[in-house]
N, CA, C and O atoms as a GROMACS GRO file, in nm:
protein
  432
    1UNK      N    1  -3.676  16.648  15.340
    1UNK     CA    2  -3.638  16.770  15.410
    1UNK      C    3  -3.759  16.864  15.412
    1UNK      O    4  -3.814  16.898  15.307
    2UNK      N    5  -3.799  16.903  15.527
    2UNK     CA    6  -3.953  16.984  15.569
    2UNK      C    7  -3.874  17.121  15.467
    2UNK      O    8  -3.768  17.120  15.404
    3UNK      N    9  -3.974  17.228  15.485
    3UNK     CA   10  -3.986  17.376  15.425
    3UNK      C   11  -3.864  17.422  15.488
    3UNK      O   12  -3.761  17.447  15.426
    4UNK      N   13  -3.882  17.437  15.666
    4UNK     CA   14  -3.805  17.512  15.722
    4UNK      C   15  -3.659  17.516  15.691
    4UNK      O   16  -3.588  17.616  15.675
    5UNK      N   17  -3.616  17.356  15.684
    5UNK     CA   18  -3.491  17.344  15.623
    5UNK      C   19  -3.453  17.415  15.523
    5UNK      O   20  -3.368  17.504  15.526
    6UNK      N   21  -3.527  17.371  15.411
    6UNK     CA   22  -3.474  17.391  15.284
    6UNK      C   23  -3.460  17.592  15.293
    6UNK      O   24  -3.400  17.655  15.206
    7UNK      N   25  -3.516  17.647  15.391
    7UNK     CA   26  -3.483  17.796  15.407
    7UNK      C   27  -3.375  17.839  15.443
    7UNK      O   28  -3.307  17.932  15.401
    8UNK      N   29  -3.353  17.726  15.571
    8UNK     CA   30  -3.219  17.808  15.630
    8UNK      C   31  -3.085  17.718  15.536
    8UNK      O   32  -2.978  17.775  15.519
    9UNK      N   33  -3.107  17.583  15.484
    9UNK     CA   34  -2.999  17.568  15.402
    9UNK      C   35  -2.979  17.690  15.325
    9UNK      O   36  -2.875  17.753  15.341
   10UNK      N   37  -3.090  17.740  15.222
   10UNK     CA   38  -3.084  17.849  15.107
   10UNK      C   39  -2.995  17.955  15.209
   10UNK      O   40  -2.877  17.983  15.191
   11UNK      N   41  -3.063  17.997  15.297
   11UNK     CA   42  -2.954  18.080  15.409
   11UNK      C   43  -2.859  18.083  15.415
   11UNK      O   44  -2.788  18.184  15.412
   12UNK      N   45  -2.815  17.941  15.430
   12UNK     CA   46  -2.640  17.885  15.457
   12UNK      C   47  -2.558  17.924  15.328
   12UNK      O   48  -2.455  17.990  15.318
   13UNK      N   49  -2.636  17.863  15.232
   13UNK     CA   50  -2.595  17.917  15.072
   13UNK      C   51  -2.494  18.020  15.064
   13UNK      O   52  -2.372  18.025  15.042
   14UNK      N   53  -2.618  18.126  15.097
   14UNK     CA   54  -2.617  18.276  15.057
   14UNK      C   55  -2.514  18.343  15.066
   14UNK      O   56  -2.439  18.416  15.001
   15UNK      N   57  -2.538  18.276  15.221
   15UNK     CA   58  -2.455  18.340  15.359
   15UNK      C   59  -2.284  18.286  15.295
   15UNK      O   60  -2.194  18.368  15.273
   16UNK      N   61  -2.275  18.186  15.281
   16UNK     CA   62  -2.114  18.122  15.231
   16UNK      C   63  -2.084  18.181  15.123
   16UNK      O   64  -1.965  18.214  15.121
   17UNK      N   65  -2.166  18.218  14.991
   17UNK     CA   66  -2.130  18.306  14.902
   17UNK      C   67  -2.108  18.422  14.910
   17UNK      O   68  -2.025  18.465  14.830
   18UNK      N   69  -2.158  18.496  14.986
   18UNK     CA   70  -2.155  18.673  15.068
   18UNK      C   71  -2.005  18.678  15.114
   18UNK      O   72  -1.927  18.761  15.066
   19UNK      N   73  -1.960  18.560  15.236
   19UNK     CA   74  -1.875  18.565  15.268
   19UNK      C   75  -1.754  18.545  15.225
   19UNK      O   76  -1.654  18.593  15.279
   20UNK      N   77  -1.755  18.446  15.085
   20UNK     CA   78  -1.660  18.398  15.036
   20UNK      C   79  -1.612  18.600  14.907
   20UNK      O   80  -1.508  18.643  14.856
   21UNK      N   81  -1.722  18.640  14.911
   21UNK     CA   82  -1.703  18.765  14.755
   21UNK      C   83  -1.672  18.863  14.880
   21UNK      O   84  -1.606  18.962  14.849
   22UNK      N   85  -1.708  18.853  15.014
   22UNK     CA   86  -1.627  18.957  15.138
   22UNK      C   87  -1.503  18.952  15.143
   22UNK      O   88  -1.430  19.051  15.128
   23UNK      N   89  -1.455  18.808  15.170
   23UNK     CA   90  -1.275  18.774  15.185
   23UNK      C   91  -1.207  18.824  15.045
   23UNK      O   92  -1.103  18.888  15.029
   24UNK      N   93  -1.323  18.760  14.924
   24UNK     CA   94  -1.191  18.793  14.819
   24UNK      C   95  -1.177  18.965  14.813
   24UNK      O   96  -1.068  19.021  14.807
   25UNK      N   97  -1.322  19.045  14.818
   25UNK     CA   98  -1.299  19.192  14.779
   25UNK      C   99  -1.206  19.252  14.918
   25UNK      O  100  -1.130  19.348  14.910
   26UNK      N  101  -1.228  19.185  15.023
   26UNK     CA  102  -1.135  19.221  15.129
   26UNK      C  103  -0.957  19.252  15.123
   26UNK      O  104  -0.887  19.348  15.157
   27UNK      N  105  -0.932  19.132  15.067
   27UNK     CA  106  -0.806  19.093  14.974
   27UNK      C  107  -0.720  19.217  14.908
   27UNK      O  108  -0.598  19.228  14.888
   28UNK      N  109  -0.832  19.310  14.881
   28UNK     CA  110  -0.811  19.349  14.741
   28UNK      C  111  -0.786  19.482  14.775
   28UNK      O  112  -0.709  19.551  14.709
   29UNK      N  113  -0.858  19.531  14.898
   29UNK     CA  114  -0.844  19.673  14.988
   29UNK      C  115  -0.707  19.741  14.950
   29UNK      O  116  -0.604  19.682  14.916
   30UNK      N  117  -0.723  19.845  14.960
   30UNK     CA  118  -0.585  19.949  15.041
   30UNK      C  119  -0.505  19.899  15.132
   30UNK      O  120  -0.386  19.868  15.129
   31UNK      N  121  -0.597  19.895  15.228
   31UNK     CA  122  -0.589  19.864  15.351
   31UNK      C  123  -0.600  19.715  15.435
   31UNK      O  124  -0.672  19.711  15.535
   32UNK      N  125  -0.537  19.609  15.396
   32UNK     CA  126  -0.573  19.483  15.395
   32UNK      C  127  -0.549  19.457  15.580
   32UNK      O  128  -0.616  19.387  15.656
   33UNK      N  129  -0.420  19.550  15.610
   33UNK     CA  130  -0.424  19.518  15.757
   33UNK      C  131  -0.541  19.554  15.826
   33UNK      O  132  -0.568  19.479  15.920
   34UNK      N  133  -0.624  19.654  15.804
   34UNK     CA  134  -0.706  19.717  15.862
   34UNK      C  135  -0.888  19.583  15.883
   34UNK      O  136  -0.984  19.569  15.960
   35UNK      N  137  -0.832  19.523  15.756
   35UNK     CA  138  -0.979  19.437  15.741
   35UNK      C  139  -0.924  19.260  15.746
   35UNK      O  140  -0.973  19.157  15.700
   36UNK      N  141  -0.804  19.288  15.825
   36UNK     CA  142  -0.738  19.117  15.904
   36UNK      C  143  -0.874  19.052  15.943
   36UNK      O  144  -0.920  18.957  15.880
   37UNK      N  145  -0.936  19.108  16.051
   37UNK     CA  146  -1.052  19.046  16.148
   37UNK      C  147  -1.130  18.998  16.054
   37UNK      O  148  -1.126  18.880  16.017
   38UNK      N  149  -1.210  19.092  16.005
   38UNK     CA  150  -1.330  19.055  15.869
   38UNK      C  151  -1.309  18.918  15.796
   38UNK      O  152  -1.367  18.810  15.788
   39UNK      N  153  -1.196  18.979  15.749
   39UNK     CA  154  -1.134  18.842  15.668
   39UNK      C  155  -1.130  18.699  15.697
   39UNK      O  156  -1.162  18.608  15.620
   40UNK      N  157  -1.081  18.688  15.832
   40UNK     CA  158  -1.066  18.564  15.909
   40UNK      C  159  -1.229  18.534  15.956
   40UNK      O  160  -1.289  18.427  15.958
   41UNK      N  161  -1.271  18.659  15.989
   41UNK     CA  162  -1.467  18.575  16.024
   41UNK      C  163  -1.520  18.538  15.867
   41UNK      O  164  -1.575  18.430  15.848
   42UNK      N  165  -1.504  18.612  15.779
   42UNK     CA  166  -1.531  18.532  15.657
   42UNK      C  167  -1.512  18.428  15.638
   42UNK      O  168  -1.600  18.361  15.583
   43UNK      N  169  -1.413  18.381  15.669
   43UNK     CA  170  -1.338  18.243  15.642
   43UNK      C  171  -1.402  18.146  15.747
   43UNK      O  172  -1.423  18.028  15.720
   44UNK      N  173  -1.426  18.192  15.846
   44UNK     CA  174  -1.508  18.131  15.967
   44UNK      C  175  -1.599  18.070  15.940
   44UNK      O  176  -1.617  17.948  15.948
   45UNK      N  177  -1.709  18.209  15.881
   45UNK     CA  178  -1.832  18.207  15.864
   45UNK      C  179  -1.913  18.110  15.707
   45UNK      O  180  -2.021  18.055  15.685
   46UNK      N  181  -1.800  18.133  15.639
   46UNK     CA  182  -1.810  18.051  15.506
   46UNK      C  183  -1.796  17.897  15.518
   46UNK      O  184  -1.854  17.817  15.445
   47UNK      N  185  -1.709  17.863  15.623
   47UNK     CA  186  -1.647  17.735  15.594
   47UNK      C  187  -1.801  17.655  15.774
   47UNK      O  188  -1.854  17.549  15.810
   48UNK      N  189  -1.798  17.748  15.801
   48UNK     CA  190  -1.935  17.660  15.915
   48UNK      C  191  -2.094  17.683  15.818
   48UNK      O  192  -2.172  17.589  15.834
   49UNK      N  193  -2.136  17.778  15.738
   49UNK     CA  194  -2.199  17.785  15.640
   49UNK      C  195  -2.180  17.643  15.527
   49UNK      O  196  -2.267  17.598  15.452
   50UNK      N  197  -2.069  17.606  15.542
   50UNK     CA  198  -2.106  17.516  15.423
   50UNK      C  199  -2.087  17.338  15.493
   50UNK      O  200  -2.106  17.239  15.423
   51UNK      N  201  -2.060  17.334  15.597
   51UNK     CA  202  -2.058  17.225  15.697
   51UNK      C  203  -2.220  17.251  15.743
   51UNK      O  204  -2.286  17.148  15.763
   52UNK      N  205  -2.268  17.343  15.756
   52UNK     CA  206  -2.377  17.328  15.816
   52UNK      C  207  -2.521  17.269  15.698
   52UNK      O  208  -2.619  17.195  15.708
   53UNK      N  209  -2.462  17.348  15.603
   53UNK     CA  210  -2.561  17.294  15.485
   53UNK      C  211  -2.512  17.112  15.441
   53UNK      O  212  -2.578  17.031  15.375
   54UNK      N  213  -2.437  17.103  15.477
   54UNK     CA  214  -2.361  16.941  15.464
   54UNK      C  215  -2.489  16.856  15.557
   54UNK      O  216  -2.567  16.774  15.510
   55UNK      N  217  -2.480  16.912  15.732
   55UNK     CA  218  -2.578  16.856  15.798
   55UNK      C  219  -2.724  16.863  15.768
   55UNK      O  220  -2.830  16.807  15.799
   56UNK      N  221  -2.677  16.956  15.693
   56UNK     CA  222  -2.871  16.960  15.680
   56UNK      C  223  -2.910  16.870  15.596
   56UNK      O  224  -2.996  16.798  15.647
   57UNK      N  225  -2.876  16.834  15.453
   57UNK     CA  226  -2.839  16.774  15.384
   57UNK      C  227  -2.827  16.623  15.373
   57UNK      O  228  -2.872  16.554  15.282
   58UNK      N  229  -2.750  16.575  15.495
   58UNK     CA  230  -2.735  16.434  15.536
   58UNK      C  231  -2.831  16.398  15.637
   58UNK      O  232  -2.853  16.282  15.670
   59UNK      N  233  -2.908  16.531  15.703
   59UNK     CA  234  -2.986  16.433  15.800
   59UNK      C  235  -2.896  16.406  15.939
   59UNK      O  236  -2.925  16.312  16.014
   60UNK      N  237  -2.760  16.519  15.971
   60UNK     CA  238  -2.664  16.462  16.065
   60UNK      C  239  -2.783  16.493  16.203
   60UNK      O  240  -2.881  16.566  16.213
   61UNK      N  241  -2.710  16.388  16.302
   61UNK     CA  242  -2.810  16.403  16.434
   61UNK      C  243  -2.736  16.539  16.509
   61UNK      O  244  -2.787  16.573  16.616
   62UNK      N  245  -2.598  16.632  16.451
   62UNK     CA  246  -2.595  16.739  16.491
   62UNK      C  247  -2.623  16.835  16.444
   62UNK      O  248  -2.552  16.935  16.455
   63UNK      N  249  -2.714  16.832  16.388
   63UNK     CA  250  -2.758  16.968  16.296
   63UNK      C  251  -2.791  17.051  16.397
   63UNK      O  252  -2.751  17.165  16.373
   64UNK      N  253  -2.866  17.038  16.537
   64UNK     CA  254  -2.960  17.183  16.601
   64UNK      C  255  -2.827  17.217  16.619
   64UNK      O  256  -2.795  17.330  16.581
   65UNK      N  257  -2.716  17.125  16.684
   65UNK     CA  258  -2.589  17.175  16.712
   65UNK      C  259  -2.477  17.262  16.635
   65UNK      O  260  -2.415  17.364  16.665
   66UNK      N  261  -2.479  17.184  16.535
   66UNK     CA  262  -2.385  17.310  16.439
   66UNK      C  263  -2.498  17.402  16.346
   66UNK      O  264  -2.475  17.458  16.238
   67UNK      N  265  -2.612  17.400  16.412
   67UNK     CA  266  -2.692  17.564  16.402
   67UNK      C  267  -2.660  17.648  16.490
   67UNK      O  268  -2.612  17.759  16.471
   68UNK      N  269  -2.682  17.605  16.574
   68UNK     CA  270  -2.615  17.691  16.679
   68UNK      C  271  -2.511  17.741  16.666
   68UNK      O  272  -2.506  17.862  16.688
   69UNK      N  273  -2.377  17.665  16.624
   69UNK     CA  274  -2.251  17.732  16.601
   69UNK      C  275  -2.243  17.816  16.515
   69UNK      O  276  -2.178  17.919  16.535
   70UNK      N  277  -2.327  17.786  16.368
   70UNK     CA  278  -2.333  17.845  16.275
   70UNK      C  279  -2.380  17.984  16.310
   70UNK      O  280  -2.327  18.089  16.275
   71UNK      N  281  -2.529  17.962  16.416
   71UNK     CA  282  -2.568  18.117  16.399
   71UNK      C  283  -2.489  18.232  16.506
   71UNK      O  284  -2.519  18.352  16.509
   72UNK      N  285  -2.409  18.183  16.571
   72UNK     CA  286  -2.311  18.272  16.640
   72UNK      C  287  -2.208  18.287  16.595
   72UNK      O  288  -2.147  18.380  16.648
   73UNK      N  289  -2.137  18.218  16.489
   73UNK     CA  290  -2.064  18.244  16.378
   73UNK      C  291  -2.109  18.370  16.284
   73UNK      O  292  -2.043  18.470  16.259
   74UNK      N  293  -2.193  18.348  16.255
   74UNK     CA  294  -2.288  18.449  16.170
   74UNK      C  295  -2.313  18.562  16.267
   74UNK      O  296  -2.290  18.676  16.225
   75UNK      N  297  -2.348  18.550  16.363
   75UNK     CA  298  -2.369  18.734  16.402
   75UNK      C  299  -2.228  18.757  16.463
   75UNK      O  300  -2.222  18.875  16.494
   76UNK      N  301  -2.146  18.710  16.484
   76UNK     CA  302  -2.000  18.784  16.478
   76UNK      C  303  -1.942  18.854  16.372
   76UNK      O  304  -1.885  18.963  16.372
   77UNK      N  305  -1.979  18.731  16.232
   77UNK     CA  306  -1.913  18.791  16.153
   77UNK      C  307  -1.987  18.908  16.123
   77UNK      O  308  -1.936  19.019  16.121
   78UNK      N  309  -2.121  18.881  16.099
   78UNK     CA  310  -2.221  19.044  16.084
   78UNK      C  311  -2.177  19.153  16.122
   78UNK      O  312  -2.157  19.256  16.058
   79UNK      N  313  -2.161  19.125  16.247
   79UNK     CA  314  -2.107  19.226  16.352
   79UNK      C  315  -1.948  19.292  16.300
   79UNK      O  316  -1.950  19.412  16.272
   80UNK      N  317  -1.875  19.253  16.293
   80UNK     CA  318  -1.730  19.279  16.224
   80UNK      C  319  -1.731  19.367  16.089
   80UNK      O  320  -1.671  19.469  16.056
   81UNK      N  321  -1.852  19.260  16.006
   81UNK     CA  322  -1.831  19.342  15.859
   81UNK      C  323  -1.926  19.458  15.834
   81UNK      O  324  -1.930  19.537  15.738
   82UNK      N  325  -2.018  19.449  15.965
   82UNK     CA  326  -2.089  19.582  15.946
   82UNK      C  327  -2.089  19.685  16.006
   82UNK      O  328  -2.184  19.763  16.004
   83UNK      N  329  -1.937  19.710  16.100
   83UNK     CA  330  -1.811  19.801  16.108
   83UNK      C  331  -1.779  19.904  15.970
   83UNK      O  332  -1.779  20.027  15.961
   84UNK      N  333  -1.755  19.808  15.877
   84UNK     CA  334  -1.697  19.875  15.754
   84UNK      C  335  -1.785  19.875  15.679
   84UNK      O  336  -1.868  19.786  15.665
   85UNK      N  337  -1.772  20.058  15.574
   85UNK     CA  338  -1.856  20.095  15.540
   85UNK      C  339  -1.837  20.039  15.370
   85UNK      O  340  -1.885  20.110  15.282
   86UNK      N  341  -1.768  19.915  15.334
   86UNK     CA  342  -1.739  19.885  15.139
   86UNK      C  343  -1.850  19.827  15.154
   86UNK      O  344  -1.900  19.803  15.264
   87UNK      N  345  -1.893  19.802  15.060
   87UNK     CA  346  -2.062  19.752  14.993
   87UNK      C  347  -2.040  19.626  15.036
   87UNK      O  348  -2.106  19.567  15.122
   88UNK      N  349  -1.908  19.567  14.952
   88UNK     CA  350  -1.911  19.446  15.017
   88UNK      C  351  -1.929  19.354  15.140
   88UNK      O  352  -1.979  19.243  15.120
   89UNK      N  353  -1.903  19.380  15.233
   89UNK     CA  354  -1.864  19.398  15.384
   89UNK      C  355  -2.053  19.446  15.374
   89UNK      O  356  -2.125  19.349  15.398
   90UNK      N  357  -2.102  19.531  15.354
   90UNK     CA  358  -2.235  19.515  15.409
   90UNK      C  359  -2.343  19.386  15.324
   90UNK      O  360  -2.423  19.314  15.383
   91UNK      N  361  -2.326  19.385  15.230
   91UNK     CA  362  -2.384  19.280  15.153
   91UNK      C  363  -2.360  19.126  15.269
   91UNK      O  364  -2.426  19.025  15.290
   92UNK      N  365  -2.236  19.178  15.320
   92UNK     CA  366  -2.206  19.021  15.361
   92UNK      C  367  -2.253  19.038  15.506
   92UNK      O  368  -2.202  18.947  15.572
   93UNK      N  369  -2.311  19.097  15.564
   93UNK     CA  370  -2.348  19.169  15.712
   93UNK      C  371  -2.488  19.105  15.692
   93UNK      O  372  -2.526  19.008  15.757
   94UNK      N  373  -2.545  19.155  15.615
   94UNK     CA  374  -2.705  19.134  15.603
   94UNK      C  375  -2.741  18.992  15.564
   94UNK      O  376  -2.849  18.937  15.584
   95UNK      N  377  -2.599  18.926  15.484
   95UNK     CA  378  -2.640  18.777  15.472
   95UNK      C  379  -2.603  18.690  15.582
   95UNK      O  380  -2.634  18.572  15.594
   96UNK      N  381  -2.525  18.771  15.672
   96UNK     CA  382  -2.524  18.684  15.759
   96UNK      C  383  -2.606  18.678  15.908
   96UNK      O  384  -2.599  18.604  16.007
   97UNK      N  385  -2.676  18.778  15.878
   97UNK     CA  386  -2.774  18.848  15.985
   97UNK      C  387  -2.921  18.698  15.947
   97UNK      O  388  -2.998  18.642  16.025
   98UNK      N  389  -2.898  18.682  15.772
   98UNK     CA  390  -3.019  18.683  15.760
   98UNK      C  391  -3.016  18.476  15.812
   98UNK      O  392  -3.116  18.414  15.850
   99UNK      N  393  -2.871  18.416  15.796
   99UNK     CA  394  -2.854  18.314  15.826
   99UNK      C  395  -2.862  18.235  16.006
   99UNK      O  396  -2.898  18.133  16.065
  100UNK      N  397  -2.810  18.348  16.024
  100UNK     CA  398  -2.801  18.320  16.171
  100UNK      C  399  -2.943  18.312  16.196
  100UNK      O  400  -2.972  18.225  16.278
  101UNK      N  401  -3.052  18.388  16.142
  101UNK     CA  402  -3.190  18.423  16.179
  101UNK      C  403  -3.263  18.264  16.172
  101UNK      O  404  -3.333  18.200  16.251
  102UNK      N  405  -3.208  18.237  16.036
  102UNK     CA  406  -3.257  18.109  16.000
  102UNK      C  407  -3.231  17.990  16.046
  102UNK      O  408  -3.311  17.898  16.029
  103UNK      N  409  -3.102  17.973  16.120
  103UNK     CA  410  -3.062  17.838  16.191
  103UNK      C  411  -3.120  17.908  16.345
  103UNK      O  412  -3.128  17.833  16.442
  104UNK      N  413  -3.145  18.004  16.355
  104UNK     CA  414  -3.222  18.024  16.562
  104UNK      C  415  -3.329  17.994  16.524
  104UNK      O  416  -3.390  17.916  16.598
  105UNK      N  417  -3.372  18.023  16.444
  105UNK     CA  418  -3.550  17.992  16.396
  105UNK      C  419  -3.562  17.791  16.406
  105UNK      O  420  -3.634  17.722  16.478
  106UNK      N  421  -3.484  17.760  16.329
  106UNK     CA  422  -3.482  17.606  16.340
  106UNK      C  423  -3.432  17.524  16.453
  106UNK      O  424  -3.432  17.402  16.467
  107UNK      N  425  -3.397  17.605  16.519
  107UNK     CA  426  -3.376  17.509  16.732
  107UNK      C  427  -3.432  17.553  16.786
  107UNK      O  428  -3.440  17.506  16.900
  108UNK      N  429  -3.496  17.647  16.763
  108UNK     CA  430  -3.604  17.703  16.877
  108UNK      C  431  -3.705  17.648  16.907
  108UNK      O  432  -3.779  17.697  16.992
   0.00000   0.00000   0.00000
């Protein structure tokens, strides 16, 4: 596995852990109706984050492909959780800003 990989896997990582400590502190809100959306792109964004590090991983011949999915997965969810102003929700904005960055960087 070249450099570039092993970056945006670490990316994918990050990004699935950010998202997975978003859904649970999400959970946990006041306001749980209010952060439905978030929640469900977490769940999105975590579970194509960790399929995507699977491809990277195996060498699948769809990896540019589920980069791609991955990184428009990732700036949705960005986009959603960096709406709301809990730490969490931004922690998980910036990791997923920083993933998406990393799988466009690798099909380009």
């Amino acid at each position: 596995m070249n450099r570039n990989y092993e970056e945006c896997l670490k990316a994918c990582l990050e990004c699935l852990e950010a998202c997975n400590n978003c859904f649970d502190a999400c959970l946990k809100e006041e306001d749980v109706k209010m952060m439905a959306e978030c929640i469900r792109l977490d769940r999105e964004c975590a579970d194509i984050c960790a399929f995507t590090a699977q491809a990277i991983t195996r060498n699948s011949p769809f990896t540019s492909q589920i980069m791609e999915l991955c990184a428009d997965i990732c700036e949705r969810c960005a986009e959603e959780c960096a709406k709301h102003e809990h730490d969490h929700c931004q922690r998980c904005a910036e990791a997923c800003r920083k993933c998406a960055e990393a799988c466009r960087k690798m099909i380009a």
